[in-house]
TIBA-876032 format. One record per atom (N, C-alpha, C): residue in three letters; x, y, z. Coordinates in steps of 0.1 Angstrom, whole numbers, plus 5000, padded with zeros to 4 digits. Each point is the difference from the previous one (the first is absolute). Layout:
BEGIN
ALAXYZ...
% end
This chain:
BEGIN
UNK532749105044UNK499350134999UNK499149994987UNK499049965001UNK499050014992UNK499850154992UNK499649964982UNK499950104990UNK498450035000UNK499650155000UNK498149985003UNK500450104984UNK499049944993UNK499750064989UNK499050104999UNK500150185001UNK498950075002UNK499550124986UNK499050075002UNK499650034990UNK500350164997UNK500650065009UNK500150175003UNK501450005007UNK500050095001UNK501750065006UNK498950065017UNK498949975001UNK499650035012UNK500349885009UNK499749924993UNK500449845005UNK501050005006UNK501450064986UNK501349935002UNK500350105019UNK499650135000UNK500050075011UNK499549915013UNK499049974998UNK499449925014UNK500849935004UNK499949914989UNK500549835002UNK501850085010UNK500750074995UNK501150045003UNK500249995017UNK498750015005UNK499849995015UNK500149835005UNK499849964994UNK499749855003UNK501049955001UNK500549905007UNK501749975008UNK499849884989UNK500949944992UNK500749874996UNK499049984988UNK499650144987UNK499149974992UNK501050134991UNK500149924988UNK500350104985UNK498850054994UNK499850064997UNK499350094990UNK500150004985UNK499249994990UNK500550034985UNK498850044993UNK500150104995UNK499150034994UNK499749944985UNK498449964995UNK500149954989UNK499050104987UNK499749974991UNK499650094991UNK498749894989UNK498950015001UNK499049954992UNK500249864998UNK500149945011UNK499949865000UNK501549964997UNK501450084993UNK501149924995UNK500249955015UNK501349955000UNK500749945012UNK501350084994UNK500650055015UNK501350114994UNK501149925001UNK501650074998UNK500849905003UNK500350005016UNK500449845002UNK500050005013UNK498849985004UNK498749964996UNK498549975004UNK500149874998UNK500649884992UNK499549875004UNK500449955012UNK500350055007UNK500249955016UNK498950045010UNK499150064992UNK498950095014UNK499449885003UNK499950015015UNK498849915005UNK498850065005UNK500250124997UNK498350085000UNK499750084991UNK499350024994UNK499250104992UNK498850075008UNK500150134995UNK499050065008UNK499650094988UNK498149944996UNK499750134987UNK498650095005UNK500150104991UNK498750065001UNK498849944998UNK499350114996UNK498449995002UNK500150054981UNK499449894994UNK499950024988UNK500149914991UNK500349974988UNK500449904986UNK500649935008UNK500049815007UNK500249895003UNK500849894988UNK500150044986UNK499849874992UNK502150024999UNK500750124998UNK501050004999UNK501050005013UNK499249975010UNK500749985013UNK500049875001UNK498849964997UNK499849885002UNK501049874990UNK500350054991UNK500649984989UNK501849985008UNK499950135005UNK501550015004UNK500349925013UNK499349945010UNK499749905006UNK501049894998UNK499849984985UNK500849884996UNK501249994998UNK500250105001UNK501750034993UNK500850055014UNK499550005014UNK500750025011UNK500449855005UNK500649904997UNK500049865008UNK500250005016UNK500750105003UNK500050005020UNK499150095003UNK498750014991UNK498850095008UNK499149885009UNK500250085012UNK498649975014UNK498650055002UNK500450094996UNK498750125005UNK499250114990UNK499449964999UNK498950194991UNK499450045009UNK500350144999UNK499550095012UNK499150104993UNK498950005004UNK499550104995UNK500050165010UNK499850124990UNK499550135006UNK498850025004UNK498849914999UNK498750014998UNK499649915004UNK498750015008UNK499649875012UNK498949894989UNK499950064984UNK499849864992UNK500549924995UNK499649894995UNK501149885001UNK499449914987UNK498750014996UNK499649924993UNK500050014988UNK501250064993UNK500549994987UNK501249895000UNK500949995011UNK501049905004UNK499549875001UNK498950015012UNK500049885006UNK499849894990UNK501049845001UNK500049884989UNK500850084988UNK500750074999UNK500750024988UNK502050045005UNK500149975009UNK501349975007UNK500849884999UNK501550044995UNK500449855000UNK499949935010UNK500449874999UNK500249885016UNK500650095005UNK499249975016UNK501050065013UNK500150164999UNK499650064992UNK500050125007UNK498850075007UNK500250095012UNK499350065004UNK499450144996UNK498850025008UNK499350114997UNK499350125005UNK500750095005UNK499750125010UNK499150094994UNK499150065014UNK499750104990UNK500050155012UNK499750095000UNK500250115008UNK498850025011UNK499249945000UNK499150045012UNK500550085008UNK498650075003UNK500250085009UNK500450154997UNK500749994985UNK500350174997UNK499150084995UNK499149954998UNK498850064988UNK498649995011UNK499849935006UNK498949995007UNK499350155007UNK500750065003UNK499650145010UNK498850114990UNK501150034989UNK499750004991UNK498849974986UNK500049905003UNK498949964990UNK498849995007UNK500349995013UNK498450005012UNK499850134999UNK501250075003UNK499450204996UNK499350024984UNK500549954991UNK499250024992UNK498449924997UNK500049875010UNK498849974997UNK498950095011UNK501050045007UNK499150075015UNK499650164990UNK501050064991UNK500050094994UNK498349964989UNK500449904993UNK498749984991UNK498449995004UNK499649935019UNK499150025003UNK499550085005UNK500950095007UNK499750134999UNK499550104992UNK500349994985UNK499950064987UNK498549985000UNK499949875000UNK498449944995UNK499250025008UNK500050005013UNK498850035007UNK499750145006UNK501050044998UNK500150214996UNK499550054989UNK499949894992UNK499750064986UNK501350084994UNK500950055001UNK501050044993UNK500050004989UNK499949874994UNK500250034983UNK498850104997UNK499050005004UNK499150084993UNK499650135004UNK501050105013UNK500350075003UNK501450074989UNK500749884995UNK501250064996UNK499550024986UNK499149904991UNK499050064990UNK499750135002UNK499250045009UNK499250145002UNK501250134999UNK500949935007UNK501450115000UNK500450044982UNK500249884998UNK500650004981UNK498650094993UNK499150035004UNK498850044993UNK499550135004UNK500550035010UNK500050145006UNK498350005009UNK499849855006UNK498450015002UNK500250015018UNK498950035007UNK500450065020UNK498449895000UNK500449865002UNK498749925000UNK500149935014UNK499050075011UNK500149955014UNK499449884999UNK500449915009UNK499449825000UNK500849955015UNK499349955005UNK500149905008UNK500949864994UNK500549935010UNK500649904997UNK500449905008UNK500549855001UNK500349955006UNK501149995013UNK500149875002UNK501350015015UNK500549905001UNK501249985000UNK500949855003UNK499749955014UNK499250115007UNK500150005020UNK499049914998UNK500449875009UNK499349865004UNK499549914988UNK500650014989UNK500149884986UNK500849905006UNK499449874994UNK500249885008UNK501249944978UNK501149985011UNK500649994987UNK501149845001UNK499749954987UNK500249874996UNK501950024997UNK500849965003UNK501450014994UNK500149834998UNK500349994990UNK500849874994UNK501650004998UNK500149955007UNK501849995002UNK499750075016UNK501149925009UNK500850025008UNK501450005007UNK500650024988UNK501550085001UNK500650134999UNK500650024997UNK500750185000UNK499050065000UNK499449994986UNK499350105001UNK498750035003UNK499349865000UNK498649985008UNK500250055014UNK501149995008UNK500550015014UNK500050205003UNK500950014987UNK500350194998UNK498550035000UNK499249964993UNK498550064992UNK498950025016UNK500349905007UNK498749945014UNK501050135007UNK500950005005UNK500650095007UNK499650184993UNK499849994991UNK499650164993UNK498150025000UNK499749875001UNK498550045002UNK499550025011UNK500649965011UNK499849945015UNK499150195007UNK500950114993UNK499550055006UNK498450094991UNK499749984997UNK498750034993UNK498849915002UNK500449895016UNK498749955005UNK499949864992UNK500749974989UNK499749914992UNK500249865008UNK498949914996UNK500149865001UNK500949914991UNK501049904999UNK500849984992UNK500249845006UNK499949944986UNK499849835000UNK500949964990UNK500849955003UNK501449964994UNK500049834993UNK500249984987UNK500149874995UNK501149994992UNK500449885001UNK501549984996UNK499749854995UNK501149964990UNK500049864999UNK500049835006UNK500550105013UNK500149885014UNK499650075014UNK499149945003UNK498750005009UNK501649995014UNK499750125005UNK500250005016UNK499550095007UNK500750025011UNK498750095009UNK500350155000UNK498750034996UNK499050174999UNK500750004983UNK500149884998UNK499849984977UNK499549964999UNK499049994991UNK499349914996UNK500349944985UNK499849894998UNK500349904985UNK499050034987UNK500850044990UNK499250044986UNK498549894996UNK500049915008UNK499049935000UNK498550055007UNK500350115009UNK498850025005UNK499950164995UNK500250024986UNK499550104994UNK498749994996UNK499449895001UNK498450054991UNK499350075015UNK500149975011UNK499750055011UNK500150125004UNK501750024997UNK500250145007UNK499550124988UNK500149934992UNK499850194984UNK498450045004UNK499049945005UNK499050105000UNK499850045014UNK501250015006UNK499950095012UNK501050075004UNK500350104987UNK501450055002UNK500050104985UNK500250145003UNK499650104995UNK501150064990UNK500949915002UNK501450074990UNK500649825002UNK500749964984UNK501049895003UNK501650044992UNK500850015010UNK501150064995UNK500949824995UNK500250014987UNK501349864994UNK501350035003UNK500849945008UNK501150035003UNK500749824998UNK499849934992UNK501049855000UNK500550004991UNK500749914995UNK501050064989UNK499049874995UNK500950014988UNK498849934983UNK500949845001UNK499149894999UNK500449925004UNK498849894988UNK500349865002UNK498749974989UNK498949965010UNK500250045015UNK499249965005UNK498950135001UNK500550125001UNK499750124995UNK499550064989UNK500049934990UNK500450044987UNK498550064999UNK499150075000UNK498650064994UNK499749965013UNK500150015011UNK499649975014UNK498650085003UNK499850164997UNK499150124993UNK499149944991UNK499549894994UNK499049994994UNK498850104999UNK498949944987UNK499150025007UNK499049985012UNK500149895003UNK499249935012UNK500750055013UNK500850085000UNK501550045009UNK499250185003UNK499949994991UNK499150184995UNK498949995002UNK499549915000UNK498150025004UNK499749965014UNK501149965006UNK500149965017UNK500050165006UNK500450094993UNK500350105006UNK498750065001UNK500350105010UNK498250105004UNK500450124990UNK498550024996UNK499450114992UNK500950105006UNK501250124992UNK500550125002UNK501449945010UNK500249904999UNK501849935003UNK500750104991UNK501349985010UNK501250034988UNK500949925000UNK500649954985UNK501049895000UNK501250054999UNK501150015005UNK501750044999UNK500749914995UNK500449994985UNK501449955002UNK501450064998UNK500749915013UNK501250084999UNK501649904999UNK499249854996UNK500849914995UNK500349974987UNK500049914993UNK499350004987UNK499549954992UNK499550074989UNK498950024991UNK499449854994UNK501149924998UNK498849894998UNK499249925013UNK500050065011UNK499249975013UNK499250014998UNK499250094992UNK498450054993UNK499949974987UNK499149924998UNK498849984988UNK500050154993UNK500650094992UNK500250114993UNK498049994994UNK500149914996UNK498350014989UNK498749995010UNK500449915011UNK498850065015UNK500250075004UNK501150105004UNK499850115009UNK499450084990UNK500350014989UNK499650084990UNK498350014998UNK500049875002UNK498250025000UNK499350035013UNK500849955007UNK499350035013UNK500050215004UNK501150044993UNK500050135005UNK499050104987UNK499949944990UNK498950064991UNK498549985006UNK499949925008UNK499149945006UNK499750175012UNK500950025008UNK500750115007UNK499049975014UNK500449855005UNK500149935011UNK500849995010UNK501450024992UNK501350035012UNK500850074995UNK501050035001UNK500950114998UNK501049955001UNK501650034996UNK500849955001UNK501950105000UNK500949965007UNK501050094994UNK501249854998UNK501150084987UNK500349904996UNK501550054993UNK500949935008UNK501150045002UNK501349924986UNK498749894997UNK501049924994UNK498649924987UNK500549974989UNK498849944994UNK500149874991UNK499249994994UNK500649844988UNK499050034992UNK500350084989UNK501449974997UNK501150135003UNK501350014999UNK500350135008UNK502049994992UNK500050134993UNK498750135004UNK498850044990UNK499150035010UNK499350004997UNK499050064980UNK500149934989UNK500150064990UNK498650105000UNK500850114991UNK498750084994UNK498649924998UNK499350065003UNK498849974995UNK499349925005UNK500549945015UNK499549845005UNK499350035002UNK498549965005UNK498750015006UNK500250035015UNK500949945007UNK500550075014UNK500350145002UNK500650074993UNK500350155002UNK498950084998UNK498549994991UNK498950025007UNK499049975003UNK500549865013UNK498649975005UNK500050115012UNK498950015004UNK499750085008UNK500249955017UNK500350095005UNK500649975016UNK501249925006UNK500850034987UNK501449955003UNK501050115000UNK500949985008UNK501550064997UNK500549944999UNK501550074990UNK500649894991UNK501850095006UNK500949965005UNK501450015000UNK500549904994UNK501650064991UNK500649904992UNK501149985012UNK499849865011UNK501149895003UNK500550105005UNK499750115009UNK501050075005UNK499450015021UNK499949905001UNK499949935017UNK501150025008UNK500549974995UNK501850065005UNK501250054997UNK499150124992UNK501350074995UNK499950125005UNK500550005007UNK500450165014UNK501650014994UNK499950125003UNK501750054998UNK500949945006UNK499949945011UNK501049915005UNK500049844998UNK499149954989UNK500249905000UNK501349914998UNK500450054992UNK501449884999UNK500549995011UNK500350155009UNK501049965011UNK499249875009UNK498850035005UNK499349915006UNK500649904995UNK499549924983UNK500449864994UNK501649985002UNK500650095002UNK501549944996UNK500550025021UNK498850045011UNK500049985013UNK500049845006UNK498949994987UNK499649855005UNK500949844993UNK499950094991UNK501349884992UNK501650015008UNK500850095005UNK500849985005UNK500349935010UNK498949995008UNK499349895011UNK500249914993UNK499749964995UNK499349874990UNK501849935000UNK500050074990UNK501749944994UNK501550005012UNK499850145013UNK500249945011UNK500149885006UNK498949934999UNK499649905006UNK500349884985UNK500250004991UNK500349934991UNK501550005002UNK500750115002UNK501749975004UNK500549945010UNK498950015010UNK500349915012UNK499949885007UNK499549934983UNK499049844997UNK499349955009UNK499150145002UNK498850035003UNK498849974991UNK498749965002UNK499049974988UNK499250145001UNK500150104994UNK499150144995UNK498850005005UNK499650065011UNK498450025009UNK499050004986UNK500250064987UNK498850014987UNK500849944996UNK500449844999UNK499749884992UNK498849984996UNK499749964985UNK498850014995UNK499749804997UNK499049965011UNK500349864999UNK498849934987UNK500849974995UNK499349884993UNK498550024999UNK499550044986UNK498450014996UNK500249984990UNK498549934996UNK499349954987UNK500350124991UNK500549964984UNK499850094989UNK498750094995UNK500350124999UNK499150114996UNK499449914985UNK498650015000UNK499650034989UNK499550094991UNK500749934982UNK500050094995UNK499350114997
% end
């Protein structure tokens, strides 16, 4: 019977369902007593260096599981042989509502209706429409998948690119093509070094006059000092879920360039999130007790740069 090392007493509850699996809860990276035997660890969304730390000090550990469908603080920093899960799938619904929530904001003009409100001002204007925007999503998984499903009905055209070219995807390679025919580009791939500033500028000037760029992966996916110029420029517009550097400090030049929205990393934080994350990990580790290989195995990728 395998020991799963978890982070909350919400955990120890779940996990409680799962046939031929202990529970133990742990506390800021220590390892409790009765924890050098876990062969899973399962951590949050947050500080990586003292889990990672504690890693070492489990010798019958298999598995890190994550709560959170990113990965690229882990990935290459795992002893030999262990594996690496992560939660797909629980956050996706979610984070597509909030990026479906953000382009709605922008092309209603909202923010500057919600100005007029804080000012006491009754300023009638016309405005835009998400009805028939031809929209770019990068990434097609959870949540690129959640996001095409929530635009589908507002007439939208939707062209899906992913890192591996199959059919009705297309391959990050035929981005110089598709950005100037495509009205919104939503980033949904996780940060990778093949990723890493993927958003350049030359990435930004592909796009058409009054685009809007979303990200809702993260922040080092975009060139921070080109979007910056490009939106002082106030050529595209942008909403932006996540940033680099993040969080976001006082005073950056991003907080006011003009025609951005700015949320702090909150994509998937609906009141029900954990249960969702600790839905999808149960699965996970299910299938880990039954020397089963975890459906979000996170296979083998090149190191993030720094």
């Amino acid at each position: 019977m395998p020991t799963i090392l978890v982070p909350d007493d919400h955990g120890v509850e779940v996990l409680a369902g799962v046939p031929a699996v202990t529970a133990l809860r742990y506390t800021a990276g220590e390892v409790p007593a009765g924890g050098d035997t876990a062969e899973v660890l399962v951590v949050p969304f947050g500080p990586v260096e003292p889990l990672i730390a504690m890693t070492t000090r489990l010798p019958r550990l298999r598995l890190v599981q994550t709560l959170h469908a990113g990965t690229e603080s882990w990935r290459g920093r795992l002893p030999p042989g262990v594996l690496l899960s992560n939660a797909r799938g629980a956050h996706g619904a979610a984070t597509a509502e909030w990026a479906l929530a953000g382009l709605l904001a922008v092309y209603r003009g909202l923010p500057g209706f919600i100005a007029d409100q804080a000012a006491g001002q009754w300023r009638w204007r016309t405005t835009d429409s998400l009805q028939g925007k031809r929209i770019l999503i990068l990434g097609a998984g959870d949540l690129g998948t959640c996001l095409r499903q929530l635009v589908a009905p507002f007439g939208t055209t939707v062209t899906m690119v992913a890192r591996r070219r199959r059919s009705g995807v297309h391959h990050l390679s035929d981005l110089a093509d598709l950005l100037p025919c495509h009205d919104v580009v939503v980033v949904m791939l996780p940060h990778s070094e093949a990723t890493h500033h993927l958003v350049d500028k030359d990435f930004l000037a592909r796009m058409p006059d009054g685009a809007v760029l979303v990200n809702a992966a993260r922040g080092p996916l975009v060139d921070t000092d080109a979007l910056v110029a490009e939106l002082r420029r106030q050529r595209i517009r942008a909403v932006l879920d996540v940033t680099d550097p993040e969080p976001l400090p006082a005073g950056h030049p991003l907080w006011t360039a003009p025609g951005v929205l700015i949320t702090p990393h909150v994509g998937g934080s609906v009141h029900d999130y954990r249960l969702r994350a600790w839905r999808v990990v149960a699965g996970q580790i299910a299938q880990f007790a039954r020397g089963d290989v975890p459906d979000n195995l996170v296979r083998a990728s090149p190191p993030i740069v720094p």
